[in-house]
C-alpha positions in Angstrom: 92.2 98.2 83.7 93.7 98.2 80.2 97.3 97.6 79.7 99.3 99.5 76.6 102.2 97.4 75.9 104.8 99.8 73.9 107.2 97.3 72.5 108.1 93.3 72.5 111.5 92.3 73.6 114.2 94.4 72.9 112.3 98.1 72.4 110.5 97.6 69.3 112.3 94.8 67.0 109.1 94.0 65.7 107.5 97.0 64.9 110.3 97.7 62.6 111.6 100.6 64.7 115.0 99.8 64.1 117.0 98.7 60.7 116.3 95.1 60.2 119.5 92.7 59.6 117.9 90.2 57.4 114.9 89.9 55.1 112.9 87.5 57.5 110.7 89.9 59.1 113.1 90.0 62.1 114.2 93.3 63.0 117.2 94.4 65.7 116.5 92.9 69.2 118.7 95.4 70.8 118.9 99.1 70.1 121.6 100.0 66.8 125.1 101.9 68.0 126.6 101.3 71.0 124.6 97.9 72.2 124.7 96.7 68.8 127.1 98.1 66.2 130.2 96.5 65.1 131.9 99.6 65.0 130.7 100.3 61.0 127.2 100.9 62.5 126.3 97.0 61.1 125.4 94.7 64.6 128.6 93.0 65.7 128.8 88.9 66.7 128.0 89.5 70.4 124.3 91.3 69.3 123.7 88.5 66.3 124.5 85.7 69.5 121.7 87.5 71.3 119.3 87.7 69.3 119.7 84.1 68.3 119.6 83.3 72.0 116.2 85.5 72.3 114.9 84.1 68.7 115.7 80.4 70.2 113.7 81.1 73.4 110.8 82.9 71.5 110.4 80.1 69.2 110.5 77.2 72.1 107.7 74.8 72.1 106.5 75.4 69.2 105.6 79.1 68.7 106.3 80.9 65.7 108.8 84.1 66.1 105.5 86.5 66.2 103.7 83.5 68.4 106.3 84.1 70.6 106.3 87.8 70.3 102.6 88.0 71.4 103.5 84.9 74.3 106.1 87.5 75.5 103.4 90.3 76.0 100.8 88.1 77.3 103.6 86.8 79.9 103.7 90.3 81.7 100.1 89.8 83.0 97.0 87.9 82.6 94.8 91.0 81.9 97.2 92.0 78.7 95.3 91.8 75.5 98.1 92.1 72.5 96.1 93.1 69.4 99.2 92.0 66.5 98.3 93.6 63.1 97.8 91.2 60.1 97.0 91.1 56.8 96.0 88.1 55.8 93.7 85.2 57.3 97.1 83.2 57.7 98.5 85.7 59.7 95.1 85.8 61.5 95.1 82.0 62.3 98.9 82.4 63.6 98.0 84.8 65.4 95.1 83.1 67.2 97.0 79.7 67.5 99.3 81.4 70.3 96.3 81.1 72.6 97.5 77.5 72.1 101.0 77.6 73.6 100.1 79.9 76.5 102.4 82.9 77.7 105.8 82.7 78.1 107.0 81.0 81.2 108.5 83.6 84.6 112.0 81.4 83.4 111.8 82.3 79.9 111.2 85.9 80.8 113.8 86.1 82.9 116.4 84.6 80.9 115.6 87.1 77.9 116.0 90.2 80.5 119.7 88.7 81.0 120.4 88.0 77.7 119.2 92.2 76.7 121.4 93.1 80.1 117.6 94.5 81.4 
């Protein structure tokens, strides 16, 4: 059986589906308008608070932000493969090193579906 994963946490934050906030790579965890805007189509404090709460989970025990982007994936079940896209050998070795940390916990899934209302 082969498993297609669609998007990370939050409905494609790191594909770039939606306008990114900052210049660090990190792109909207929850959808733009209602969810998200602050009423001038910009995200408001209570989406910023979430994705730092999602960012902070991601990025526990060590894990990169796309460590813990592939971690989330691989949490779903053992028989996902996520193949990230690189372009470098860095990227390559970051990659590779989230066989290292192991999936994300049942708890950590859990508490990122209540922090995106899921």
């Amino acid at each position: 059986m082969v498993v297609v994963v669609a998007g990370c946490p939050g409905s494609g934050w790191s594909g770039g589906a939606f306008q990114q906030v900052e210049g660090d790579g990190v792109a909207e965890l929850v959808e733009c308008g209602d969810r998200a805007a602050g009423g001038d189509g910009h995200p408001g404090d209570e989406w910023l608070k979430r994705r730092e709460a999602v960012r902070d989970i991601l990025t526990s025990d060590g894990r990169s932000l796309v460590q813990g982007a592939l971690a989330w994936i691989w949490a779903h079940s053992p028989h996902s493969v996520p193949i990230p896209g690189f372009r470098t050998v860095a990227q390559v070795e970051e990659n590779a090193a989230t066989l290292d940390c192991g999936p994300l916990t049942a708890d950590d899934l859990r508490e990122i579906d209540a922090i995106l209302d899921r």
